[in-house]
Biopython code that builds the backbone (N, CA, C, O; Angstrom):
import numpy as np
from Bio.PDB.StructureBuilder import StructureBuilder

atoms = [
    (1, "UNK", "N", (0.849, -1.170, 0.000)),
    (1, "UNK", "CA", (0.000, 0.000, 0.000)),
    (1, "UNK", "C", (0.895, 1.234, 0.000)),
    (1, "UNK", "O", (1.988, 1.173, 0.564)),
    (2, "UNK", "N", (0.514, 2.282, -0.566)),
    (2, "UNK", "CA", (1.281, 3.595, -0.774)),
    (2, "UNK", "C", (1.428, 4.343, 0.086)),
    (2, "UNK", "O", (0.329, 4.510, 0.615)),
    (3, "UNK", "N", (2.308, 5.022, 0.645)),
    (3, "UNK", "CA", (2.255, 6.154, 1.943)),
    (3, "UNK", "C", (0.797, 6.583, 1.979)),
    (3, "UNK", "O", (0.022, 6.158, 2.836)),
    (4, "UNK", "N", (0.367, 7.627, 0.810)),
    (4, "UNK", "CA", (-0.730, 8.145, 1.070)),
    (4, "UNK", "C", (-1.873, 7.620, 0.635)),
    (4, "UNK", "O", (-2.736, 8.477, 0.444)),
    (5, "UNK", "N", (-2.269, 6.276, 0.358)),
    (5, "UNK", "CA", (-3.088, 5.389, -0.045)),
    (5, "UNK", "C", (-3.816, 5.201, 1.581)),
    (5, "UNK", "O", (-3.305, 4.350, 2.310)),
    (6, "UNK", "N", (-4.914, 5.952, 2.068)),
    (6, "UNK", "CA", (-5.812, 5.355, 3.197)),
    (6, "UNK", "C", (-6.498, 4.012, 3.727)),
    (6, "UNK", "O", (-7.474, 3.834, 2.999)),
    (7, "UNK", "N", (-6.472, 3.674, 4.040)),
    (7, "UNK", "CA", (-7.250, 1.843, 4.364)),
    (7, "UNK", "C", (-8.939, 2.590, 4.222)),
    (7, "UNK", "O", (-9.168, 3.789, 4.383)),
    (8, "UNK", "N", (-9.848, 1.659, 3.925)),
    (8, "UNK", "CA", (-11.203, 2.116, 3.840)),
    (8, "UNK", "C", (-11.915, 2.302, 5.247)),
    (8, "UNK", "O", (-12.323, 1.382, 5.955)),
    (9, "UNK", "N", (-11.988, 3.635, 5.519)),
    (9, "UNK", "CA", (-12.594, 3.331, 7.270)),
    (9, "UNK", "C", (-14.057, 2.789, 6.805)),
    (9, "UNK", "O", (-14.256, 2.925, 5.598)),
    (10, "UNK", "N", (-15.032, 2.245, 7.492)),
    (10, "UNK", "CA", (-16.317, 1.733, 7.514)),
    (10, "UNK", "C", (-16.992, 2.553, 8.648)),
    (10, "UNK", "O", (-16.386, 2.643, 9.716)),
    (11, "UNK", "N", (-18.301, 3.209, 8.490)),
    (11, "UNK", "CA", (-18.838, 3.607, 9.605)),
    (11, "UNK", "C", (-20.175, 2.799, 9.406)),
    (11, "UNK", "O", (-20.631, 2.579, 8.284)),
    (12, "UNK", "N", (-20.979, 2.223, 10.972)),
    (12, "UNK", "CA", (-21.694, 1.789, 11.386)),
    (12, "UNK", "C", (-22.802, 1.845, 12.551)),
    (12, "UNK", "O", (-22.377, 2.189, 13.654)),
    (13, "UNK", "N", (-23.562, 1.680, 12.489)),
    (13, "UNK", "CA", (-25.014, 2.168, 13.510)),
    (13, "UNK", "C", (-25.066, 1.046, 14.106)),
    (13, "UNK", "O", (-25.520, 0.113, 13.443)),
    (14, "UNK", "N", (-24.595, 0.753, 15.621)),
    (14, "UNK", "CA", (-24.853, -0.364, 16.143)),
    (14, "UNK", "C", (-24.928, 0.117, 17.961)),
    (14, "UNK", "O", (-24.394, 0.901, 18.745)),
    (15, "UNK", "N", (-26.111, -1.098, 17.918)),
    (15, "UNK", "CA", (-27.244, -0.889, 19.426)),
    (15, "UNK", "C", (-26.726, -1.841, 20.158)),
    (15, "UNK", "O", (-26.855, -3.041, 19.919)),
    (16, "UNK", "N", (-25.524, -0.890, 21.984)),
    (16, "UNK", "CA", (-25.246, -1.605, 22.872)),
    (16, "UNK", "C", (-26.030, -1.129, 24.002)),
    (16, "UNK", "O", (-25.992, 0.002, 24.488)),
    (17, "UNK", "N", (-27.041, -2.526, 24.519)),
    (17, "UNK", "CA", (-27.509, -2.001, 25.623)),
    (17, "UNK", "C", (-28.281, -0.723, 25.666)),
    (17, "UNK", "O", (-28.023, 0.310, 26.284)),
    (18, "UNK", "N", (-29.211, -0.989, 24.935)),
    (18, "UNK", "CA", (-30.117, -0.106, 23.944)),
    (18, "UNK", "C", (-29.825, 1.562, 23.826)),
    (18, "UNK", "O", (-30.699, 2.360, 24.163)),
    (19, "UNK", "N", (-28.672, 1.950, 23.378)),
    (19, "UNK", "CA", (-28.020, 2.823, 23.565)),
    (19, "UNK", "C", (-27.503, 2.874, 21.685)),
    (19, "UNK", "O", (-26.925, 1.930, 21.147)),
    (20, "UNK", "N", (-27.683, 3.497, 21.339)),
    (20, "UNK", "CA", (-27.138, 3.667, 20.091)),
    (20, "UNK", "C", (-25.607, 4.528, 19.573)),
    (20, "UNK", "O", (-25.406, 5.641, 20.058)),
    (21, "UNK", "N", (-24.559, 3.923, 18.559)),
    (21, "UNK", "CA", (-23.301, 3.968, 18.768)),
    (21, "UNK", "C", (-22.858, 4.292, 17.099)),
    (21, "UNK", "O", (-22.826, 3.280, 16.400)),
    (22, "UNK", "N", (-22.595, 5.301, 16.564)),
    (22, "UNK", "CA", (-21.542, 5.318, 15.468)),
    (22, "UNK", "C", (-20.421, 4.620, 16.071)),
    (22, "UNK", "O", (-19.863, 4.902, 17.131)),
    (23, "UNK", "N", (-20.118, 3.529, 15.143)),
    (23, "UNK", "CA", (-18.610, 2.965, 15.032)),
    (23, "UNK", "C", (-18.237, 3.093, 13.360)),
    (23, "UNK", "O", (-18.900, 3.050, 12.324)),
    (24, "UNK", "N", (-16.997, 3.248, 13.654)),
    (24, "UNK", "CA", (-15.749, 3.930, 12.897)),
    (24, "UNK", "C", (-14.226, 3.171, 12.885)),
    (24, "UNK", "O", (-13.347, 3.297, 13.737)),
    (25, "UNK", "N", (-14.193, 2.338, 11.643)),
    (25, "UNK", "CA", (-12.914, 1.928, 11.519)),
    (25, "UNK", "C", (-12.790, 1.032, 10.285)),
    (25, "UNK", "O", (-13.659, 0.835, 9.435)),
    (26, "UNK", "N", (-11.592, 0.540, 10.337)),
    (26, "UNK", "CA", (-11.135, -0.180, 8.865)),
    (26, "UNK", "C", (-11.187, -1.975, 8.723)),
    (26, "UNK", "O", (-10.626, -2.678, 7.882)),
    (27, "UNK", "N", (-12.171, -2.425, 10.001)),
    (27, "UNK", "CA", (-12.674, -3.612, 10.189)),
    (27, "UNK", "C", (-13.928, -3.756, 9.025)),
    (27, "UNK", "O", (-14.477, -2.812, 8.456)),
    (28, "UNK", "N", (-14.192, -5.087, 8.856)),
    (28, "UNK", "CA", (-15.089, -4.753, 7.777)),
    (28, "UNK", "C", (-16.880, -4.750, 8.882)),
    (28, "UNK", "O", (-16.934, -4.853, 10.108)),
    (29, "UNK", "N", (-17.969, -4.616, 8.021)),
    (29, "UNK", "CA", (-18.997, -4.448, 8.991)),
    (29, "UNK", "C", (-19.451, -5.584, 9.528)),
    (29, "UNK", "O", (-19.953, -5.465, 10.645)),
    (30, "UNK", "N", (-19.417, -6.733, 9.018)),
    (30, "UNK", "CA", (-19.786, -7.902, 9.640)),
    (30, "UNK", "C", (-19.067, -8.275, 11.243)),
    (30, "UNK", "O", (-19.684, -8.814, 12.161)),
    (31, "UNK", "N", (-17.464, -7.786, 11.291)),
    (31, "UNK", "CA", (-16.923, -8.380, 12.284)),
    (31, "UNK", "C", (-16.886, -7.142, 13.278)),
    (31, "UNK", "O", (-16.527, -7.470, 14.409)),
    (32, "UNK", "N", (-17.223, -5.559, 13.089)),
    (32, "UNK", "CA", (-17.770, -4.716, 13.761)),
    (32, "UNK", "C", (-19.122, -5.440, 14.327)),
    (32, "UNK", "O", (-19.232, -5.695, 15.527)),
    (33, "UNK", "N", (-20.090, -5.734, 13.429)),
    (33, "UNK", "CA", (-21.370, -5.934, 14.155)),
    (33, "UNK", "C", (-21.212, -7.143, 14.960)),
    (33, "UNK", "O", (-22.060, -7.597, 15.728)),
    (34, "UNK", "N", (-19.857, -7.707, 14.677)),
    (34, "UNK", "CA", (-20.021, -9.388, 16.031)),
    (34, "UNK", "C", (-19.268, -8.812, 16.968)),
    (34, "UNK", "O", (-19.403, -9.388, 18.048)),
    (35, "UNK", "N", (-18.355, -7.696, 17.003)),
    (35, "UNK", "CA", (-17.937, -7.332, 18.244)),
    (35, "UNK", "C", (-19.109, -6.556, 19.080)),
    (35, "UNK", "O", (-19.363, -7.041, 20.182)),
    (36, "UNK", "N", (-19.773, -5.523, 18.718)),
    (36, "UNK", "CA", (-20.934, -4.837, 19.231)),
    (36, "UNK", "C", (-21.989, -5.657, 20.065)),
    (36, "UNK", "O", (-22.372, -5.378, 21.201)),
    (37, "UNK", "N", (-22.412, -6.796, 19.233)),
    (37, "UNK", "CA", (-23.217, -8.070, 19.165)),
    (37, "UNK", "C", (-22.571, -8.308, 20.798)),
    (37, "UNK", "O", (-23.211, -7.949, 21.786)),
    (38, "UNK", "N", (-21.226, -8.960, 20.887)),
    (38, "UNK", "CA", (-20.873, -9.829, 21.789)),
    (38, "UNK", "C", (-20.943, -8.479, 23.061)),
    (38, "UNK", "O", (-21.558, -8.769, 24.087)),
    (39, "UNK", "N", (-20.416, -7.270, 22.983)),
    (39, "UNK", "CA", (-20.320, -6.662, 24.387)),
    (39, "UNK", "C", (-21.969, -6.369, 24.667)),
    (39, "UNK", "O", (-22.287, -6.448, 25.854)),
    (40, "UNK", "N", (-22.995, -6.057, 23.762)),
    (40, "UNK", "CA", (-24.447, -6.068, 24.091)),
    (40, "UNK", "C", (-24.649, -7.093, 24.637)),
    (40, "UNK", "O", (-25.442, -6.872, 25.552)),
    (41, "UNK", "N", (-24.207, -8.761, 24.571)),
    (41, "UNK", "CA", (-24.635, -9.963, 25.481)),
    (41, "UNK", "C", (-24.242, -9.265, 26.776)),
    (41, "UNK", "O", (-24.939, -8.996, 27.755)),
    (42, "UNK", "N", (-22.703, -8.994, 26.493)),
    (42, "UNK", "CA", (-22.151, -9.540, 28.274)),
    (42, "UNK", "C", (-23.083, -8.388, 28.773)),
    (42, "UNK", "O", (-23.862, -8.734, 29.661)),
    (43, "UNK", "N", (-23.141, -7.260, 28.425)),
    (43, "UNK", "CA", (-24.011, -5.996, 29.210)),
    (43, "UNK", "C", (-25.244, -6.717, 29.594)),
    (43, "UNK", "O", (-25.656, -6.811, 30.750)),
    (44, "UNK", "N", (-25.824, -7.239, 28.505)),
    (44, "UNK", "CA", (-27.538, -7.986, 29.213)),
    (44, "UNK", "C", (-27.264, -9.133, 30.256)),
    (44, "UNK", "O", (-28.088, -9.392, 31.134)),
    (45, "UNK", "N", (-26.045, -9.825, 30.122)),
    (45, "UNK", "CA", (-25.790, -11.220, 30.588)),
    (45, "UNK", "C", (-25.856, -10.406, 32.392)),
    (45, "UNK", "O", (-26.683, -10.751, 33.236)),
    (46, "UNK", "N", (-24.928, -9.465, 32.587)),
    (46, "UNK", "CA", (-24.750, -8.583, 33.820)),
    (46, "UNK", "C", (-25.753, -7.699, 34.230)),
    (46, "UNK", "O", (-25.901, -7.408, 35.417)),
    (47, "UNK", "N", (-26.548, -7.189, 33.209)),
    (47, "UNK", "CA", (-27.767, -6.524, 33.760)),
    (47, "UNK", "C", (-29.014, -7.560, 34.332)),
    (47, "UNK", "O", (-30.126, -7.313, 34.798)),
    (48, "UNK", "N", (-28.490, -8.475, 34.144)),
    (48, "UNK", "CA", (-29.901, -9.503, 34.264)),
    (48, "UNK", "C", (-29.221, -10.309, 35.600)),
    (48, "UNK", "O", (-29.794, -11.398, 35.609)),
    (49, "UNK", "N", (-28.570, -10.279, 36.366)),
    (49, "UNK", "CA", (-27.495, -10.951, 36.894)),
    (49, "UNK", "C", (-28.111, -9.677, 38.427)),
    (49, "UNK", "O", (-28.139, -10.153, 39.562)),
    (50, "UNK", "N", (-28.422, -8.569, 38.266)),
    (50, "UNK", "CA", (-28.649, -7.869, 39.738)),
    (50, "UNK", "C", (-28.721, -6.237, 38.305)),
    (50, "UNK", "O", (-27.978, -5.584, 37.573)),
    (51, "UNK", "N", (-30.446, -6.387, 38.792)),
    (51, "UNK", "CA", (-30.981, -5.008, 38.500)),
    (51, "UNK", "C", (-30.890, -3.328, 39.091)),
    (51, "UNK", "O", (-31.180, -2.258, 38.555)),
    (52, "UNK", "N", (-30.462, -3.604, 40.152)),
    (52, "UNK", "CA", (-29.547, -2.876, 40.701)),
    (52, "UNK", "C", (-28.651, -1.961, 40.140)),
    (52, "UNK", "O", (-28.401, -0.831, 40.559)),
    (53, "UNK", "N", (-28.138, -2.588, 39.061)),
    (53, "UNK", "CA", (-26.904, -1.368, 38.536)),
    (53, "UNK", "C", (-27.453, -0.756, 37.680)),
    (53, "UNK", "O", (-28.387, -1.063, 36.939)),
    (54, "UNK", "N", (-26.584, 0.555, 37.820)),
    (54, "UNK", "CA", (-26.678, 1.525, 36.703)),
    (54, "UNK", "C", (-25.964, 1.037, 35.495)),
    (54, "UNK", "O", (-25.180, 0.095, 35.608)),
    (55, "UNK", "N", (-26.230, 1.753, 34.052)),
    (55, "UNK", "CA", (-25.227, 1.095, 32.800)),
    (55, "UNK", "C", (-24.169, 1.256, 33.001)),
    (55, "UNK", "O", (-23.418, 0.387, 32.557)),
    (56, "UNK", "N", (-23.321, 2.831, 34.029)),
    (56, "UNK", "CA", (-22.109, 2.892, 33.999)),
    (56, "UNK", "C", (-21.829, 1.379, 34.859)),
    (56, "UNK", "O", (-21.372, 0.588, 34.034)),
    (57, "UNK", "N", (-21.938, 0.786, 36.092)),
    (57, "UNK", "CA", (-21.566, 0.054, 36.539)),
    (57, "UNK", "C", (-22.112, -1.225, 35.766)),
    (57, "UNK", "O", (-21.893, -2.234, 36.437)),
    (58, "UNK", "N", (-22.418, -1.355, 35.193)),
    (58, "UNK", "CA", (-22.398, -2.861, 34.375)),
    (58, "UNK", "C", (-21.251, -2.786, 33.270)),
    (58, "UNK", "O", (-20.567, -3.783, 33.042)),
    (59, "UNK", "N", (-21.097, -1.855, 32.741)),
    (59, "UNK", "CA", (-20.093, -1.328, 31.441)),
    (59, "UNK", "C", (-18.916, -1.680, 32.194)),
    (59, "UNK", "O", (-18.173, -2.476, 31.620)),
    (60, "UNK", "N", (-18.479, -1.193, 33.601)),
    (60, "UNK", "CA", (-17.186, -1.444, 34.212)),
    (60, "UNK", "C", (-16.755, -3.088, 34.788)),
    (60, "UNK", "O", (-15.670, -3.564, 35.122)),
    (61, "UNK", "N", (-18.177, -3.684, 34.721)),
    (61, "UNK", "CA", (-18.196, -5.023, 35.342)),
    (61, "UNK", "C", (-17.623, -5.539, 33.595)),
    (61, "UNK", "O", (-16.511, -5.948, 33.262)),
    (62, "UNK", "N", (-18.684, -5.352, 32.868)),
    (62, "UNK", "CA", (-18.046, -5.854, 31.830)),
    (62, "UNK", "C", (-16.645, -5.879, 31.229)),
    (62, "UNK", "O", (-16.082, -6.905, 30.846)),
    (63, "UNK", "N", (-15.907, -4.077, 31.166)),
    (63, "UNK", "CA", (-14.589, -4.381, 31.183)),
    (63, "UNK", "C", (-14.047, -5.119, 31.730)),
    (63, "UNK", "O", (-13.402, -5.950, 31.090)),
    (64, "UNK", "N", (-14.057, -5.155, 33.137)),
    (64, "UNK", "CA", (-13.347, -6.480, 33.813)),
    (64, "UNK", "C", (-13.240, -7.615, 33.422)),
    (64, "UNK", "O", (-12.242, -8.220, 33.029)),
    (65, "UNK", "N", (-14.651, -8.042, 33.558)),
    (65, "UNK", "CA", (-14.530, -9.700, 32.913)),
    (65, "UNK", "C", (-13.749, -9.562, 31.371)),
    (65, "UNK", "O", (-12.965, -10.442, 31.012)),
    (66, "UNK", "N", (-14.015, -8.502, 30.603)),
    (66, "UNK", "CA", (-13.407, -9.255, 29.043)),
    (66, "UNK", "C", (-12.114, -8.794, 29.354)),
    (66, "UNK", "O", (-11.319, -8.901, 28.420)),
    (67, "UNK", "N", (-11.674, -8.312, 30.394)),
    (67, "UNK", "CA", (-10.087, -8.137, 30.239)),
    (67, "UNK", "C", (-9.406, -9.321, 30.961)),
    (67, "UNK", "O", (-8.319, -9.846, 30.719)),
    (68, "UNK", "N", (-10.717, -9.726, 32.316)),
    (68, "UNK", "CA", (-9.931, -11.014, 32.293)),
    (68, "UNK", "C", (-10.281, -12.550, 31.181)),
    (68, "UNK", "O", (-9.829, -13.695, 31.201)),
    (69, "UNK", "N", (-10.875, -12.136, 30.659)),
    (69, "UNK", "CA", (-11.010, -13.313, 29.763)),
    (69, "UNK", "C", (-9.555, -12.955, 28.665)),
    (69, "UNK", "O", (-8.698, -13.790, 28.375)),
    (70, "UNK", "N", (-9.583, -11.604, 28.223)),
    (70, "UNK", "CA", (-8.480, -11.354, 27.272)),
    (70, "UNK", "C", (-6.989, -12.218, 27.811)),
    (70, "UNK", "O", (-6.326, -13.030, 27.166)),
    (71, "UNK", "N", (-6.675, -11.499, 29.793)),
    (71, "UNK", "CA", (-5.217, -11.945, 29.822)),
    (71, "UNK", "C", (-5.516, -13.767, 30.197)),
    (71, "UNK", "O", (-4.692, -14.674, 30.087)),
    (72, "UNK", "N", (-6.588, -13.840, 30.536)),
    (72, "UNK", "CA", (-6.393, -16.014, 30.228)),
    (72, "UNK", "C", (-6.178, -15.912, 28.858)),
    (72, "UNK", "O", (-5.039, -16.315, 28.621)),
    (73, "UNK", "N", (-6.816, -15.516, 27.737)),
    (73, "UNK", "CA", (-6.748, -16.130, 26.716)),
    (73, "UNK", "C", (-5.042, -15.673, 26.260)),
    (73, "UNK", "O", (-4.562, -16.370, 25.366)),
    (74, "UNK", "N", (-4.157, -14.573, 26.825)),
    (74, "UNK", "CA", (-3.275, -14.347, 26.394)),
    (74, "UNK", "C", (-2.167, -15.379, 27.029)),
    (74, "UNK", "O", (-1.313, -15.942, 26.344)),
    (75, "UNK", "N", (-2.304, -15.526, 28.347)),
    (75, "UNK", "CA", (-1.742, -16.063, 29.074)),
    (75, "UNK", "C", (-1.455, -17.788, 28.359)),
    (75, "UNK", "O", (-0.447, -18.456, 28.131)),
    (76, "UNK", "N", (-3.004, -18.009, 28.179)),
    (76, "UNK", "CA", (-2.606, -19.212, 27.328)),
    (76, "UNK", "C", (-2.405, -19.828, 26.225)),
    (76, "UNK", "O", (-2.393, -21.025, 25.938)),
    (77, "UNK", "N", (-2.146, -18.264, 25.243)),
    (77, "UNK", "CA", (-1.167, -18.454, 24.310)),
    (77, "UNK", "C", (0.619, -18.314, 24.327)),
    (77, "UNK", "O", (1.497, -18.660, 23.537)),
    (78, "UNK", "N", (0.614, -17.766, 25.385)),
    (78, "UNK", "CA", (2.185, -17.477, 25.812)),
    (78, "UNK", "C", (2.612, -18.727, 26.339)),
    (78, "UNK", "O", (3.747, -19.190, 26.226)),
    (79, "UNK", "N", (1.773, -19.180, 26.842)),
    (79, "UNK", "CA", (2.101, -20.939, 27.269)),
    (79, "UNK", "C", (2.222, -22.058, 26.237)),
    (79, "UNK", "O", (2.896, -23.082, 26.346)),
    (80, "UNK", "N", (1.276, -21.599, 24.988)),
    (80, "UNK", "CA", (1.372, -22.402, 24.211)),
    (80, "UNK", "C", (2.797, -22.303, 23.169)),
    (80, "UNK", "O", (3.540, -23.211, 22.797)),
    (81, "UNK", "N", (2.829, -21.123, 22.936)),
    (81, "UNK", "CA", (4.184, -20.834, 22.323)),
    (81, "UNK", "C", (5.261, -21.052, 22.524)),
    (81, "UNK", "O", (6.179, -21.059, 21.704)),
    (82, "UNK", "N", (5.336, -21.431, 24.533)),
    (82, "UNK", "CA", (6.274, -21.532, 25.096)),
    (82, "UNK", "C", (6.439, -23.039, 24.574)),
    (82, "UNK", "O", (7.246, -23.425, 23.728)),
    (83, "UNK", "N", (5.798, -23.557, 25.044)),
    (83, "UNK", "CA", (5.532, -25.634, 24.725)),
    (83, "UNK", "C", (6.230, -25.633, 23.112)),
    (83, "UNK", "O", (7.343, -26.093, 22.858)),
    (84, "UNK", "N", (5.405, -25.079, 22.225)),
    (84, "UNK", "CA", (5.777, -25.091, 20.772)),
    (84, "UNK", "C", (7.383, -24.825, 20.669)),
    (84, "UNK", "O", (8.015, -25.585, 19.936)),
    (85, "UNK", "N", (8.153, -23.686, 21.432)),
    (85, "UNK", "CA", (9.688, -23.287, 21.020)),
    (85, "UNK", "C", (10.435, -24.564, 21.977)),
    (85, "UNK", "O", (11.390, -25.148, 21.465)),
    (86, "UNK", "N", (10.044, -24.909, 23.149)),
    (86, "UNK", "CA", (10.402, -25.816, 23.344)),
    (86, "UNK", "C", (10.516, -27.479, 22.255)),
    (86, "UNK", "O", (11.388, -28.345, 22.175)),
    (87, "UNK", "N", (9.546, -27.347, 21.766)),
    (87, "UNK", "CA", (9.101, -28.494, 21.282)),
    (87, "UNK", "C", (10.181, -29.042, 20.187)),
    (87, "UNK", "O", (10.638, -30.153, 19.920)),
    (88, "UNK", "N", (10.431, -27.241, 19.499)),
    (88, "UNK", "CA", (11.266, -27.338, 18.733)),
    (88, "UNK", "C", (12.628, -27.052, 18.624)),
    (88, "UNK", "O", (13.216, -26.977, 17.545)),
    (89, "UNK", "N", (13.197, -26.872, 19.836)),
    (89, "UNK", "CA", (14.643, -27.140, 20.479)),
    (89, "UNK", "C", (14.944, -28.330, 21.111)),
    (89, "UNK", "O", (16.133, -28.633, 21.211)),
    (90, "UNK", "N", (13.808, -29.312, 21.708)),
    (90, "UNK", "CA", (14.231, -30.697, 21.169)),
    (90, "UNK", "C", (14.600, -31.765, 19.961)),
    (90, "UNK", "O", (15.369, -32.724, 20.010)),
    (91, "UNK", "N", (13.783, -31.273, 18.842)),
    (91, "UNK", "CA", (14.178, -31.756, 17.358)),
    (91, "UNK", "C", (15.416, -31.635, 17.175)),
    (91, "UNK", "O", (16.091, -32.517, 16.645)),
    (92, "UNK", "N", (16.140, -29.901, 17.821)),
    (92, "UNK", "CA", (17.887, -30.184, 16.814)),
    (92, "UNK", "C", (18.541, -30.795, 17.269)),
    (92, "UNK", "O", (19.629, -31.034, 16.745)),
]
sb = StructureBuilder()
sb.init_structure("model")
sb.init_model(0)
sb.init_chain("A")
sb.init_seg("    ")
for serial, (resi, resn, name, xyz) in enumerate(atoms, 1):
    if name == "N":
        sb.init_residue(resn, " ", resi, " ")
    sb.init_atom(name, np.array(xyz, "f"), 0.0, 1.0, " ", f" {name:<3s}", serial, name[0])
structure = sb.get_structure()
């Protein structure tokens, strides 16, 4: 791609937690609307879980959990990579 050759941004109308959202970026729209899709679950999954909260405090519950789901899922790719370079410093 050329210095000044832009990537195609995509803008999109998508409903989290019945709240409506311009999104903006160079993802295409299908995998924008499955990310939107998935944080609208966890928001309902947690609003339905203790009615009690406000959206800001479900939004912050939610960061949490997907950040800890992010560092397991990172964690256990760093493990796996680890096994794999091992794997392959036994072969030589």
């Amino acid at each position: 791609m050329k210095q000044n050759e832009k990537k195609q941004k995509n803008k999109l109308n998508v409903t989290i937690f019945n709240e409506q959202y311009v999104i903006k970026g160079e993802a295409d729209q299908a995998y924008i609307e499955k990310v939107a899709s998935y944080v609208d679950n966890k928001m309902e999954q947690i609003a339905e879980m203790n009615e009690m909260l406000s959206a800001k405090q479900i939004a912050v519950l939610v960061a949490l959990n997907l950040a800890d789901e992010y560092l397991q899922l990172r964690h256990d790719y760093d493990e796996l990579i680890k096994l794999l370079n091992e794997g392959h410093t036994m072969r030589k």
